[in-house]
N, C-alpha and C positions, 0 to 999 in steps of 0.2 A: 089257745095260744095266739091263734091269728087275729082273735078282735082284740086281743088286749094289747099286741104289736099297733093294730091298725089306729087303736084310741091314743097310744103313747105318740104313733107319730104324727098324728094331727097334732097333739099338744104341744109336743115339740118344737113343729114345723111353724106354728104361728107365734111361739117363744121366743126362739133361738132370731137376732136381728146380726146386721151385717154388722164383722169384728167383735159380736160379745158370744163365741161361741166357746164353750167351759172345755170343749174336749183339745182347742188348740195346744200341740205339741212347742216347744222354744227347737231353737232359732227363731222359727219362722213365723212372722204375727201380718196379718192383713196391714198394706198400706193405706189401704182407702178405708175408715173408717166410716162413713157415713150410711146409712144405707137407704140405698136407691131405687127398692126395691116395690113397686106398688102389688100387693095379694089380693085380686079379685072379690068383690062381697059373694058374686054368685062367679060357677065357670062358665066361662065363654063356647059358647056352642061354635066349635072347628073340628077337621076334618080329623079322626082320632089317630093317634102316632103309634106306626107298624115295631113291632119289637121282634130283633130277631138274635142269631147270636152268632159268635167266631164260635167255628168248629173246624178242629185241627184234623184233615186224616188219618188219624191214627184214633179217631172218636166217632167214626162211623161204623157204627153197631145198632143193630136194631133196636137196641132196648133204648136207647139215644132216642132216636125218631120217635119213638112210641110213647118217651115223657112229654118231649117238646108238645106234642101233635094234644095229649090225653090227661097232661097234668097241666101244661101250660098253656094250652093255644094257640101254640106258634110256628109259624111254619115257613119262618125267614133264616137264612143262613149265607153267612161268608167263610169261604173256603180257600185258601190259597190255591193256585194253578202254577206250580212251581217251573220257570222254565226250564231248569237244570232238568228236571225227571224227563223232559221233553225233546229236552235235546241237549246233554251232558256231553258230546262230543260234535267239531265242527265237524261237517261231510259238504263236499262239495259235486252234486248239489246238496242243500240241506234237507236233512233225513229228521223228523217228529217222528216220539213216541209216543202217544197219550191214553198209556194203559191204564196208570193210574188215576189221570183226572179223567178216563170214563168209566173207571170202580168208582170214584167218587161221586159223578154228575147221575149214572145212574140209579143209584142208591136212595141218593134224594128223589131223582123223579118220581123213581115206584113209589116212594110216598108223598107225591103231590108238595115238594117243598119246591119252594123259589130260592133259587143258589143264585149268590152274586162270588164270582171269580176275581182274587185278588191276583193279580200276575206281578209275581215278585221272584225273588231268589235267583239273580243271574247266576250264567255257569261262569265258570273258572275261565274257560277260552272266550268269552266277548268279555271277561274284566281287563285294563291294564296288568303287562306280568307282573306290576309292584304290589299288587293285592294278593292275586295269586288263589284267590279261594271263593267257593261258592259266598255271594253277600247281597244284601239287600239294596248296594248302590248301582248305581247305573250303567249299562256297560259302556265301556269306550267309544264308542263310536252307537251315538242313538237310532240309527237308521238301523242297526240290525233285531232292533226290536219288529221292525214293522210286521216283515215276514211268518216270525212266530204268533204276531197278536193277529193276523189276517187268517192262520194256518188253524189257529185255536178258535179263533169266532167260525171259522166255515165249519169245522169241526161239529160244531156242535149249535148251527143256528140252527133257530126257532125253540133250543131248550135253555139255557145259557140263556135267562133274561141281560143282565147285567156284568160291566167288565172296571173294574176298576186299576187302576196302575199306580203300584209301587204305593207307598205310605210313607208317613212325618219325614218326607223328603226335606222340611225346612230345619230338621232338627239333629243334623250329623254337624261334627266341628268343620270351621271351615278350611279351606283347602291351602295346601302351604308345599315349600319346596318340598320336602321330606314327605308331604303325604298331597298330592298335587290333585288326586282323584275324589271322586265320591262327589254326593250331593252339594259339598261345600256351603251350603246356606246360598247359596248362589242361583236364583231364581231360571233363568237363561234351561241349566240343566233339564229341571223340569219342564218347564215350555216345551223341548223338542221331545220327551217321551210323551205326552199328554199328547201332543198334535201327531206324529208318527202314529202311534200307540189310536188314535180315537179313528185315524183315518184308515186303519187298514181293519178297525174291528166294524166302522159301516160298510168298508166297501164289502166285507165278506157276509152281513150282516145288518142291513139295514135297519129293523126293528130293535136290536139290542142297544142298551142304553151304555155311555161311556159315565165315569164316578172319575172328578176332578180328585186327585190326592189323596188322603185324609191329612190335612195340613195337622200338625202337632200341636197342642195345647190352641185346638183355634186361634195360631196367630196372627191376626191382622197386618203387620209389620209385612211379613213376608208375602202374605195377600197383594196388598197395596205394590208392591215390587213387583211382581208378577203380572198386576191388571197394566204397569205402567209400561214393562216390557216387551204386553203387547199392542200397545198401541204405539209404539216404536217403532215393533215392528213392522207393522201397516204402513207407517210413515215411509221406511225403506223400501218398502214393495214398490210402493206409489215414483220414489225418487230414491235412490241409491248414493245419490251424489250430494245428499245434504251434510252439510256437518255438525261432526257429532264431537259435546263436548267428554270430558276424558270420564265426567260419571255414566254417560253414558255405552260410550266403550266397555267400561267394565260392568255394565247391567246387562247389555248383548253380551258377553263372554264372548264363546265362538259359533253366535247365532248367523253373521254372514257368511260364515264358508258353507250354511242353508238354505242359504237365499234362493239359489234357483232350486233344489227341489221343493222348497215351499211354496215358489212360483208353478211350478210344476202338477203338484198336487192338490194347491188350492185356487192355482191363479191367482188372482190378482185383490185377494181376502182370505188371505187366511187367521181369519178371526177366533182365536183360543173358544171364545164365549159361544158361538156356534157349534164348535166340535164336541162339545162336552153337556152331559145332561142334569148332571146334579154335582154339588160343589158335597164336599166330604170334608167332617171336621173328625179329629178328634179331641176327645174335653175330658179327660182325667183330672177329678179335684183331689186324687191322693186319699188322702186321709181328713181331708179339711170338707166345714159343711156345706151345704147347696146354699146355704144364705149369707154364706162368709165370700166379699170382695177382694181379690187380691192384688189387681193390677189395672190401669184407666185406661184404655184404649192407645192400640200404639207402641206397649212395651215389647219387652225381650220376653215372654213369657219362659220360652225354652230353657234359656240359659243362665235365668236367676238361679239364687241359693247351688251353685255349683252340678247344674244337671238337676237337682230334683223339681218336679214337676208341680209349678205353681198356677195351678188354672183357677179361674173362676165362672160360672156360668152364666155371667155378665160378658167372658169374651166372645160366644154365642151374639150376644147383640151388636157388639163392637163390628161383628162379621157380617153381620145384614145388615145394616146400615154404611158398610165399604161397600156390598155389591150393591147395594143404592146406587151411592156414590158413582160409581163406573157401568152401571145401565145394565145388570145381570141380574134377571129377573129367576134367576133357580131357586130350587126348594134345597135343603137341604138334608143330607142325611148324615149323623152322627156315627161313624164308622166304627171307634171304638170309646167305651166310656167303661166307669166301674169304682167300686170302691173294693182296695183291696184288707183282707182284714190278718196282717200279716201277724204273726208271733212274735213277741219281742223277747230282745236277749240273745237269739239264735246268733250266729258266725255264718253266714253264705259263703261260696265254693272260691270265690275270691280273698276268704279272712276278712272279710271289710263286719264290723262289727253294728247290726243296726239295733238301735236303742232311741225309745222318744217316738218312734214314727207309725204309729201302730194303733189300728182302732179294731174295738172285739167285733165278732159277727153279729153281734146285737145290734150293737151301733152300726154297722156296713150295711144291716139293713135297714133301719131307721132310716137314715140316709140315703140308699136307695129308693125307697118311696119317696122323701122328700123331695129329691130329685129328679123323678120323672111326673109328680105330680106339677112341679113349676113348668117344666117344660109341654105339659096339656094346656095348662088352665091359664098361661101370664100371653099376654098377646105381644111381648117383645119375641117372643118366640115361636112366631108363625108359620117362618120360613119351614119351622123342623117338619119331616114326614117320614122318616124313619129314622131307627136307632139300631145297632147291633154291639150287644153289650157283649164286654168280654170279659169273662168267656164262659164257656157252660159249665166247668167243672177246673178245680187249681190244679197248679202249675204243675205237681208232681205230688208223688207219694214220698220221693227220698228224704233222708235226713237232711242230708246235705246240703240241699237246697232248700233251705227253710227258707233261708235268709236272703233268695233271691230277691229282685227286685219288683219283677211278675206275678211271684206266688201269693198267693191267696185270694184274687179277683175272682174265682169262679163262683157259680152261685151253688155247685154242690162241693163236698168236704172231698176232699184227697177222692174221687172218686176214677181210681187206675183198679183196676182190677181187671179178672177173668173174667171177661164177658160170654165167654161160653157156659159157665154155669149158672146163669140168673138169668131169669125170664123177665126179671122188671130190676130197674133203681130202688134200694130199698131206699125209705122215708127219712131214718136217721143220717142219710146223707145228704140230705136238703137244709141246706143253711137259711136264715133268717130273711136274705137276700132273694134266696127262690119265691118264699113268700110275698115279699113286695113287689115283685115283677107278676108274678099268677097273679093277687091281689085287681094290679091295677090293670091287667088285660081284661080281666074280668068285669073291672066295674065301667072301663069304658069304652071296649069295643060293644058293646051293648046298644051304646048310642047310635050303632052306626044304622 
């Protein structure tokens, strides 16, 4: 079964040309037509690209570890470090609890895994009261992030390679009277958790690396805002007194009532591009194929076709040749990607009826070979040096949630169950997609 996958997707993968792909769903057809795409006669000998994967706490079981490590060869993982679990109530002074993110860290250690820590899920008490609930936006006042990310890298430096903050911060609606908070697509926001957030995980931690984002659908747009806000800010350090015209006003937000502790903290450079060690994308192409174009550098990716996720892995290159552009010599890593192979027809937990959007697990993995084979072998894509596909198994077992939006991405089938009674992952739950990812660790961590 696996040569006959591996021959269909080679055939495929040099078939299929940008916009003539037979599996496109309507509405939505590629803008860019042409295709741009040059496929190597032979591959390019580079450094081979690390694959690892999102795992949710509630998916640390040994039998877990024991596929990744013994079917797949992998032995990279991203885990949430949720700070609610940490600290769910204020105390003054502030009181951490890190029982659970040290069942989770060390779990992986005893099996020699490399855990990269996503610090997300603010508590209830650092939101604005109009929120009201544990979320993934920022808390109100960015400086109380510091404490926790200083308190969690000392925690656990020298095991804790990696710390990443917060994720598709550029992809929540923007911010308005009625809902004034959250990420607002409004770049400023992030700036001051990535700089807080990266300064208190070296001080506590010097060797651990900080992860820029994972910007949503690789979007360039909000990149480009972001490199320019801080070189703004630089400008202000240097001189406080220049003027500033009113776009620029609103690209600082309320980045001068941080002036002096940015002064403070970094003196007289506090340079984004220093604090941070690898830029993080995320590139979800949906349902659509790895050689299908769908947008020219500079769009909206986010917010086309009403929220659903229009990427292509062209905007990958669009994002290395921005950090060109503004002198950020990072690698990057691919924080989350995947193709999800949803069931169609189903009702999801909202009644929202999805129909059209859906590709089988045959094809999710087709696809997924195709997909990580462009991204070894095409040298627009150099920058990349790791990936963490998400996720290791779908979204749930419930009916109910067929129709999510998330479900189906994993590379094994509905796999919830009793893990106290199975020694191993049985086989029939290995989707087409498991295939392609073992496939290609196989043929080219080899090289290494």
């Amino acid at each position: 079964m696996v040569k006959k996958l591996a021959v269909l997707v080679a055939a495929l993968g040099f078939l299929f040309s940008c916009g003539n792909d037979p599996y496109d769903f309507p509405p939505y057809k590629p803008v860019r037509a042409v295709n741009q795409i040059v496929i190597p006669e032979e591959i390019h000998k580079r450094p081979y690209i690390d694959i690892g994967f999102t795992l949710h706490g509630d998916e640390y079981h040994q039998v877990t570890f024991d596929l990744m490590k013994n079917k797949l060869n992998s032995n990279i993982i991203r885990t949430p470090a949720r700070w609610v679990d940490a600290e769910p109530v204020l105390y003054e002074p502030r009181q951490f609890n890190f029982t659970e993110h040290r069942r989770i860290a060390n779990m992986a250690l005893a099996n020699d895994f490399d855990l990269m820590f996503l610090v997300n899920d603010t508590p209830a008490w650092a939101l604005p009261e109009s929120m009201g609930n544990i979320s993934h936006d920022p808390p109100d006042d960015p400086r109380m992030i510091y404490e926790y990310a200083y308190k969690l890298a000392e925690e656990f430096k020298g095991q804790i390679k990696s710390y990443q903050f917060y994720a598709e911060q550029n992809g929540h609606a923007p911010t308005t009277e009625e809902n004034p908070h959250g990420w607002g697509h409004e770049p400023w926001r992030y700036y001051l958790i990535i700089m807080y957030g990266a300064h208190a995980v070296k001080s506590a931690d010097p060797d651990a690396k900080v992860i820029f984002g994972g910007v949503g659908n690789a979007e360039d747009r909000y990149l480009r805002e972001i490199y320019e806000l801080n070189n703004l800010v630089l400008d202000l350090i240097k001189d406080s007194s220049i003027n500033l015209t009113q776009e620029q006003q609103t690209l600082l937000g309320n980045i001068p009532e941080h002036l002096d502790d940015l002064r403070l903290l970094f003196g007289e450079d506090p340079d984004m591009r220093k604090w941070y060690d690898k830029m993080a994308l995320h590139n979800y192409l949906a349902w659509n194929d790895p050689d299908v174009c769908n947008s020219e550098c500079g769009g909206d990716r986010w917010h086309q076709g009403g929220g659903v996720i229009l990427s292509s892995m062209e905007d990958i290159t669009c994002i290395s040749r921005l950090m060109d552009e503004y002198n950020d010599d990072k690698q990057i890593w691919i924080t989350e990607t995947g193709f999800s192979s949803w069931e169609p027809g189903y009702v999801n937990h909202e009644n929202i009826i999805l129909l059209g959007r859906h590709i089988s697990e045959e094809l999710a993995g087709i696809r997924t070979a195709r997909y990580l084979e462009r991204l070894q072998t095409e040298n627009q894509f150099h920058r990349i040096e790791r990936i963490f596909w998400y996720e290791l198994q779908d979204f749930t077992e419930e009916p109910q949630y067929f129709g999510y939006r998330e479900y189906g991405f994993g590379v094994l089938d509905n796999f919830y169950m009793d893990y106290d009674d199975i020694e191993e992952i049985p086989e029939d739950k290995f989707k087409p997609a498991f295939y392609s990812i073992k496939n290609f660790i196989e043929r080219y961590s080899d090289d290494e």
